[in-house]
C-alpha distance (Angstrom), angle and dihedral (degrees) to the residues before:
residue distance angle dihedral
X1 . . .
X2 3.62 . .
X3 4.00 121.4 .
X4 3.65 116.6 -81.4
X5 3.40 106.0 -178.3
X6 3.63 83.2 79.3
X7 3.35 91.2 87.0
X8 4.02 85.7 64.8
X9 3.69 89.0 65.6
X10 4.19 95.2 58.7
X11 3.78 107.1 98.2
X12 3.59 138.7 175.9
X13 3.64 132.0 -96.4
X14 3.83 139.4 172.0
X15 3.58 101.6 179.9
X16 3.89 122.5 -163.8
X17 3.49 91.2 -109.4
X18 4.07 113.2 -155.1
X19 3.89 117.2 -117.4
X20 4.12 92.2 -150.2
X21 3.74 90.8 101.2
X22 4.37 83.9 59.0
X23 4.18 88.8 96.0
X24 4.28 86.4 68.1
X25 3.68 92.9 57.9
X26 4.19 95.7 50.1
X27 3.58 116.2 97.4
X28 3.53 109.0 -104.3
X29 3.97 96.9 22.3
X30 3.43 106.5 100.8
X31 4.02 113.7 160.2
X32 3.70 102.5 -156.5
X33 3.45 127.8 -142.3
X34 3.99 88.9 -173.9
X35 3.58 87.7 -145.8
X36 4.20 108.0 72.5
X37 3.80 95.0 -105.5
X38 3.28 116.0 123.6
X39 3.67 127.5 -101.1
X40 3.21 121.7 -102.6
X41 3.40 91.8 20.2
X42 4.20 123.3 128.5
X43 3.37 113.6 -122.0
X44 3.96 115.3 -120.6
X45 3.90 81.7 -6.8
X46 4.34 111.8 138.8
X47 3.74 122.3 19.7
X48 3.66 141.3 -27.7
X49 3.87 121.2 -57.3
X50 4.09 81.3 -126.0
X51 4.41 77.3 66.8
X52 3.38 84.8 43.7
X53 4.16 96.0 57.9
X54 3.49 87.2 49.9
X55 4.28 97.1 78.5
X56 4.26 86.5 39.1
X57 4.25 78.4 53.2
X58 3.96 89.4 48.2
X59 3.35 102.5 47.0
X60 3.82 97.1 45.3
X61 4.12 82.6 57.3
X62 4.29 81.4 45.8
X63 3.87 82.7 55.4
X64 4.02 96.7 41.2
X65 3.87 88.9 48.9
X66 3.60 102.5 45.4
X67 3.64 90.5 42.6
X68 4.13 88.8 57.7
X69 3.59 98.1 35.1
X70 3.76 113.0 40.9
X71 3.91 93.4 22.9
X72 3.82 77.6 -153.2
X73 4.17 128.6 -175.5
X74 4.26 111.2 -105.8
X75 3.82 88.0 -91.9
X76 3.65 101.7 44.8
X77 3.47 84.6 47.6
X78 4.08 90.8 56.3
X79 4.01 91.0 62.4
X80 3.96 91.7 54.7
X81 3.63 89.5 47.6
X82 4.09 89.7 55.7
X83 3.58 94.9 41.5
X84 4.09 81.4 57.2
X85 3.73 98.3 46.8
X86 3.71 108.7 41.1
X87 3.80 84.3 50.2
X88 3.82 89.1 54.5
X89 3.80 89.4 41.5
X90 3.76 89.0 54.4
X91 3.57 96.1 52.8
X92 3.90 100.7 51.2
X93 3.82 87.8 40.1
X94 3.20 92.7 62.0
X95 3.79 95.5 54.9
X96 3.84 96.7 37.0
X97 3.10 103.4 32.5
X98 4.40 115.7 -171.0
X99 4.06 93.4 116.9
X100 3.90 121.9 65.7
X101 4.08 109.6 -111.5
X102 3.71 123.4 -105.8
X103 4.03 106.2 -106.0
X104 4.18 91.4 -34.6
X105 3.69 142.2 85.0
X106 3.57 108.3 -162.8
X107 3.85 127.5 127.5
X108 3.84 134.1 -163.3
X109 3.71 128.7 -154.5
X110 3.74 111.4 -61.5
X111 3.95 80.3 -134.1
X112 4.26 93.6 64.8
X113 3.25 126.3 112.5
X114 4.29 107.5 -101.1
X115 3.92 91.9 -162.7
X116 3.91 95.5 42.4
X117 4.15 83.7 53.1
X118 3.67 93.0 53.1
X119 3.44 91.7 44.9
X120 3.64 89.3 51.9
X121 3.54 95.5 45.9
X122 3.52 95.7 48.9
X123 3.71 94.2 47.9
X124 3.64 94.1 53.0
X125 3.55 102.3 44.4
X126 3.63 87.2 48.3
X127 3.92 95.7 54.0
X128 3.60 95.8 43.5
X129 3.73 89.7 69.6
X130 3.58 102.8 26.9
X131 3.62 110.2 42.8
X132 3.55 97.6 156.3
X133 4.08 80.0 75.4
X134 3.88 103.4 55.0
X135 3.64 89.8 114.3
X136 3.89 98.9 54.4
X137 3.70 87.7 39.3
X138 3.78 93.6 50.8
X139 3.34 93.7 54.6
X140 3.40 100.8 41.5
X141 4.03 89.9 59.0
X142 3.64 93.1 47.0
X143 3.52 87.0 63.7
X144 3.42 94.3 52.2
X145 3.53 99.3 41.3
X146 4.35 78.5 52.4
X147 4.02 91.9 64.4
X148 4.13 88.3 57.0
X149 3.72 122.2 75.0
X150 3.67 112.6 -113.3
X151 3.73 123.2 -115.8
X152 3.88 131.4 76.1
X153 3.81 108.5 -34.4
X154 3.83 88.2 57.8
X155 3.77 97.6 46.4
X156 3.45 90.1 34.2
X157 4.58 85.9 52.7
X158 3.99 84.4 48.4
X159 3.30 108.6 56.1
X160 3.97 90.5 36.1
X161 3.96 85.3 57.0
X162 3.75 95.2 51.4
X163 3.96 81.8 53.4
X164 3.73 92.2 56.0
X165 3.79 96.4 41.3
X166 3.89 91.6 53.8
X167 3.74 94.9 50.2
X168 3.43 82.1 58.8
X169 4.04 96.6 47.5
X170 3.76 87.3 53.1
X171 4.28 89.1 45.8
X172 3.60 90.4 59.0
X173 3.79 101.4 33.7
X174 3.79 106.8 126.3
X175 3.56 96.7 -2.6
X176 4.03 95.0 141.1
X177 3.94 98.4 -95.6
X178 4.35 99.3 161.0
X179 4.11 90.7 0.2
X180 4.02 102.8 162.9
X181 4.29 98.8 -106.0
X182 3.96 118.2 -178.4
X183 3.71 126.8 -151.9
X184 3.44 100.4 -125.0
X185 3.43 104.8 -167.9
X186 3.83 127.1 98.2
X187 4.01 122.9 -125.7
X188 3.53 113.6 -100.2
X189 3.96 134.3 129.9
X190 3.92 105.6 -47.1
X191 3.92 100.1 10.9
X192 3.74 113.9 100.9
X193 3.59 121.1 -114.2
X194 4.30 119.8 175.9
X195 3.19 118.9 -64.3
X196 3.97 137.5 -127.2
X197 2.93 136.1 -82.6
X198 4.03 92.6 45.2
X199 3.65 96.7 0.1
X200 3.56 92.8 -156.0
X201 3.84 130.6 174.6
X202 3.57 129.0 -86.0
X203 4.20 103.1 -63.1
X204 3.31 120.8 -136.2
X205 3.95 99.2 -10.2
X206 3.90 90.8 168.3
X207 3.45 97.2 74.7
X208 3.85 93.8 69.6
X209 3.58 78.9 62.9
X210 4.05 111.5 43.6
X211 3.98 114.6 100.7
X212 3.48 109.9 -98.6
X213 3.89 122.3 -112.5
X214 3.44 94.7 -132.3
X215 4.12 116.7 11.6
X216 3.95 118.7 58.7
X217 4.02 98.0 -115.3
X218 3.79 140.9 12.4
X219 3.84 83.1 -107.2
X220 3.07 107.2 40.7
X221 4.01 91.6 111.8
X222 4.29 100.1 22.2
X223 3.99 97.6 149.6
X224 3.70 113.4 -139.9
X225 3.74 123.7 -76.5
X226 4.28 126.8 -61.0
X227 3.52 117.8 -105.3
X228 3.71 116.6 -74.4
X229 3.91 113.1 -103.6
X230 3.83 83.5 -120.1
X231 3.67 96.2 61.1
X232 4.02 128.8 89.5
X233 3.54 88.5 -126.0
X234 4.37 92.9 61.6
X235 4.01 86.2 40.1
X236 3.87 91.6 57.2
X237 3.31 92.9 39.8
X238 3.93 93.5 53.5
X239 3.88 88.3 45.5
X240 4.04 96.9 59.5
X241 3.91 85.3 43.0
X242 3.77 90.1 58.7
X243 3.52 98.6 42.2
X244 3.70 96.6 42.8
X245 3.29 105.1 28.2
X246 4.06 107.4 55.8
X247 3.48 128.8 119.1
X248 4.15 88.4 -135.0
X249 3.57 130.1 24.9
X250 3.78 104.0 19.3
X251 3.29 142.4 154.2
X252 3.76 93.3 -123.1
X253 3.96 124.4 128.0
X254 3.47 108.5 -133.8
X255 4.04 89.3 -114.7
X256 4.01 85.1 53.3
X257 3.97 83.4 51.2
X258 3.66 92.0 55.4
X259 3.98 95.4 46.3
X260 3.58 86.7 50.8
X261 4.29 83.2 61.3
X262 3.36 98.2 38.7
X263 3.72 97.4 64.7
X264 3.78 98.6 48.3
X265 3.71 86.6 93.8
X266 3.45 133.3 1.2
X267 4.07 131.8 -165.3
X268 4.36 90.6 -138.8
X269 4.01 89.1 160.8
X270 3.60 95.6 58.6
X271 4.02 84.7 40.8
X272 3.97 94.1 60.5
X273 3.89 93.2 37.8
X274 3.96 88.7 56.4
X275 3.84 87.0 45.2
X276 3.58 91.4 52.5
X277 3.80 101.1 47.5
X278 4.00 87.8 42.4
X279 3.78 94.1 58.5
X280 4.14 96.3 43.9
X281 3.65 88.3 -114.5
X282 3.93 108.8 175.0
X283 4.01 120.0 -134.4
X284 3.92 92.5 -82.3
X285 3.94 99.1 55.6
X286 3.79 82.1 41.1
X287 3.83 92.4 53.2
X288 3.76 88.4 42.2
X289 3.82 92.9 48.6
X290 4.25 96.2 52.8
X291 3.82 92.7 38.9
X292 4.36 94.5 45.1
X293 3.89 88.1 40.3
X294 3.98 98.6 52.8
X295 3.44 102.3 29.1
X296 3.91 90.5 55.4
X297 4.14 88.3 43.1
X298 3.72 87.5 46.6
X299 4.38 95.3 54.7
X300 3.89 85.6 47.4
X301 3.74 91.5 53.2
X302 4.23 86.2 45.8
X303 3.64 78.4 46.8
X304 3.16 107.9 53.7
X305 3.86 95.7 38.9
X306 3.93 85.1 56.1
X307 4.00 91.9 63.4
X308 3.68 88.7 36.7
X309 4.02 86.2 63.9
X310 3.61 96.1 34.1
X311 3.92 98.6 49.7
X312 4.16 98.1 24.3
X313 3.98 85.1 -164.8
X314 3.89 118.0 -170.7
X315 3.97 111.3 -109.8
X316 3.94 116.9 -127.9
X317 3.52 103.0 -98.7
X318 3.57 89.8 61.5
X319 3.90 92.0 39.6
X320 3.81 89.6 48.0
X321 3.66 97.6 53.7
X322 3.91 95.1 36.2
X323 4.15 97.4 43.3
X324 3.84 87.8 119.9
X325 3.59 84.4 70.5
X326 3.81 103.0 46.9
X327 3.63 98.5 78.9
X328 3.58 96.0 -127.5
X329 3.74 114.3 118.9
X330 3.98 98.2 -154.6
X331 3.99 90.8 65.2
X332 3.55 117.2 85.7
X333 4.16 119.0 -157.7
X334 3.65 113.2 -126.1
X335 4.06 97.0 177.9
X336 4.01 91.7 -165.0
X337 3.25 99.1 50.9
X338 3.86 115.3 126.5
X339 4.14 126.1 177.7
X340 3.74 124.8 -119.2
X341 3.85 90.5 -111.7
X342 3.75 126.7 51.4
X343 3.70 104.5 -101.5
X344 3.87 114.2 -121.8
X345 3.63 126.6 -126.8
X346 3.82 105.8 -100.6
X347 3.64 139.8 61.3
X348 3.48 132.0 -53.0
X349 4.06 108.3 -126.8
X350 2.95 123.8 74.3
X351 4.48 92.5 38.9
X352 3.57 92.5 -146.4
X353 4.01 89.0 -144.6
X354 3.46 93.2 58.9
X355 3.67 96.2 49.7
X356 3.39 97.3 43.8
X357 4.01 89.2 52.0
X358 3.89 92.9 55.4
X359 3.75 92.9 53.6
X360 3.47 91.4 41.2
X361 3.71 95.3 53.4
X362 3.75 95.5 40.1
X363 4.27 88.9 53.3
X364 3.43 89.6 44.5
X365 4.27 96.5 49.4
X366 3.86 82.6 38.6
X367 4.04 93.9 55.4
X368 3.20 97.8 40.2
X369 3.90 104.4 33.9
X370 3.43 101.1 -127.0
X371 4.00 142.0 84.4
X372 4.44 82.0 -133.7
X373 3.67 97.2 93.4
X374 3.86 92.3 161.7
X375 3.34 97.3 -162.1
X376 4.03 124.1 165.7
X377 3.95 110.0 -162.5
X378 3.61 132.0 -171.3
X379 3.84 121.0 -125.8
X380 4.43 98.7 -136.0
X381 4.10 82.1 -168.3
X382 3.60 98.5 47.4
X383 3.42 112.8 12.8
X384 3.41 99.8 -129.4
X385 3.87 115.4 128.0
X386 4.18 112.5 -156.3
X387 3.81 125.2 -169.0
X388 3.56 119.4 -126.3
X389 3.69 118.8 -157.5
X390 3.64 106.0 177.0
X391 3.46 128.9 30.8
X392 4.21 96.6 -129.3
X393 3.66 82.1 62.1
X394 4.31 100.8 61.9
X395 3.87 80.2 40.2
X396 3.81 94.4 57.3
X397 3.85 93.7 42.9
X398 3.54 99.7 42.4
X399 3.80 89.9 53.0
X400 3.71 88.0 47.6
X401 3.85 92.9 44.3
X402 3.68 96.1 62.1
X403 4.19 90.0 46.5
X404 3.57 89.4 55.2
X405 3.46 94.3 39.0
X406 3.96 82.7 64.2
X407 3.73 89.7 -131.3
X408 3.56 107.9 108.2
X409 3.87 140.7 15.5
X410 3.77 125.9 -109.8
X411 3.21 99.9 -109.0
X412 4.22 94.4 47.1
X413 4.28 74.6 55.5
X414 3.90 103.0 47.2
X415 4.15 105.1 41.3
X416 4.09 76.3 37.7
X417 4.11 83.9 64.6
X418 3.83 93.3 34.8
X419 3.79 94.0 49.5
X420 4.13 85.0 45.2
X421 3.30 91.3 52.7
X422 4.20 98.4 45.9
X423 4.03 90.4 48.6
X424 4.31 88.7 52.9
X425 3.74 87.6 49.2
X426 3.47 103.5 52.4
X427 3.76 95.3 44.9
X428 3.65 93.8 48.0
X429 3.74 92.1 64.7
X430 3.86 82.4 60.7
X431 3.78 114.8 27.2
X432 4.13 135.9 54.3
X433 4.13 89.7 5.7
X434 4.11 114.7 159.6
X435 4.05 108.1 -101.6
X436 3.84 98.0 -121.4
């Protein structure tokens, strides 16, 4: 039975925590380290990089278990992954301290065990929601909990990371995770409707809904409205999509044809945990890293879902096929048209990808203080893993991808990025800062 009187030693503290870190979170204000850590950061400050290994461990079991359990869509799967992290984050923040906490102020003994709290916290969170994996869970954090020495720091990490991980519960209780959300719009010319070949309903309309983990609505950052299908702007946007975008006779390279692929799905946990280990970071930055990464991704998912909702636009294979309706006479119907890519079910501005990459990339260039993200992710479609050096450059193929793919219009794509990139911004000047 491990020590509970540990608990006894957990305090509270709201620190006056100093704003001359504020500079890293402006756009355009990057202080680089020149060498992927992130700034702020103290080098070979905290534990070992063996601690460190331990949150990458936990939230590849987060990925494992949510992947088995929920069986959830890519952006469903985004929210779990955030619910994961920040309660991981929490729980070595509060031991090491150097980062502000997300949305708490409680501190363990500086003597507890960092990796046996993220353990913990990962473990708990985890089989809250997915009972149905307490087994696989309990073992997996009695073998983590094996690699620590027994004694007080590790009891002491434990029950400090059950702490963190039920804050988090309690954050996220009712928050409108699987809430029942119409479409209410009617099909006409413009509005979406499901597509072929499955034409199923709108997916996952509740997440235009859910509270955000980071911003203070769904709509907080909607961008303004998509072109009209009237305008020159919708009618050349339509025209690359059809050209491009086509499952036969496109204009398509073969290496735009394989970008297209690649970004149907792509491993981004495994991406930041090989980041992480790369660059020597120690189980704070790591912490930091998952919890800045996903929560960010997560918003521009809300985000995008929001607009999705709010603006119900068609997606191009049914604004291909049904141009003769649109009243614009610079589209051309081709009724047998079909994209590349099979077209999911919901709206087509805001792309999600494409907003989720812009807030991604701006976290990411944020935390670490520099536009060199060096980040090598894994294609689950294809298989094929590319390395990504800058951020710009993920931005311009993801944006790309989704063109090619034939499942989304430029513009959905670019004020997708742009509205990514605004949401990552703002919260940056408030969340995950260094403690000076």
């Amino acid at each position: 039975m491990r020590n509970r009187r540990a608990w006894s030693a957990t305090r509270t503290v709201v620190a006056g925590l100093a704003c001359g870190m504020l500079a890293l979170a402006l756009p355009g204000a990057h202080a680089s380290t020149g060498s992927g850590r992130p700034t702020g950061a103290v080098s070979g400050a905290g534990r070992s990089e063996r601690d460190a290994s331990t949150v990458n461990e936990w939230m590849r079991t987060a990925g494992a278990t949510i992947k088995a359990e929920a069986h959830p869509a890519p952006p469903e799967s985004l929210i779990w992954d955030a619910y994961v992290s920040t309660a991981v984050y929490n729980a070595v923040i509060g031991i090491e301290g150097r980062f502000t906490p997300y949305k708490w102020d409680r501190r363990a003994p500086r003597t507890a065990s960092p990796a046996a709290a993220a353990a913990s916290a990962a473990h708990r969170v985890l089989r809250h929601h997915f009972p149905g994996a307490a087994p696989r869970l309990d073992a997996a954090l009695t073998g983590t909990l094996a690699e620590i020495p027994d004694g007080a720091a590790e009891d002491q990490g434990v029950a400090f990371g059950k702490l963190a991980a039920d804050h988090v519960i309690d954050l996220r209780r009712d928050d409108g995770r699987g809430a029942s959300v119409p479409f209410p719009a009617r099909p006409r010319p413009g509005v979406w409707r499901p597509t072929p070949p499955g034409h199923e309903p709108f997916a996952s309309a509740w997440i235009g809904r859910v509270r955000p983990l980071l911003l203070d609505s769904p709509h907080q950052f909607r961008p303004g409205p998509p072109p009209s299908p009237r305008s020159a702007r919708y009618a050349r946007d339509l025209r690359e999509v059809a050209a491009y975008g086509g499952r036969t006779g496109s204009h398509r390279t073969p290496e735009q044809t394989d970008t297209a692929r690649y970004f149907a799905t792509l491993d981004l946990q495994e991406a930041l945990g090989d980041h992480a280990t790369r660059h020597g970071f120690d189980i704070a930055e790591t912490a930091r890293l998952y919890a800045a990464a996903n929560t960010a991704q997560a918003d521009a998912v809300i985000t995008a879902w929001d607009a999705k909702l709010h603006y119900g636009t068609w997606r191009p294979v049914t604004a291909i096929r049904e141009a003769d309706t649109d009243g614009n006479p610079a589209t051309r119907a081709d009724p047998h048209w079909e994209p590349l890519l099979v077209t999911p079910a919901h709206p087509d501005y805001l792309s999600g990808h494409a907003t989720m990459g812009g807030a991604l990339m701006r976290m990411l260039t944020g935390v670490l203080g520099t536009s060199r993200v060096d980040l090598h992710i894994r294609s689950t479609t294809t298989g094929a893993s590319r390395h990504y050096r800058y951020a710009q450059e993920y931005e311009r193929d993801v944006v790309d991808a989704r063109v090619w793919g034939g499942i989304h219009t430029r513009t959905a794509d670019e004020v997708g990025a742009a509205t990514g990139r605004r949401l990552a911004a703002w919260a940056l000047r408030t969340y995950f800062r260094p403690v000076a």
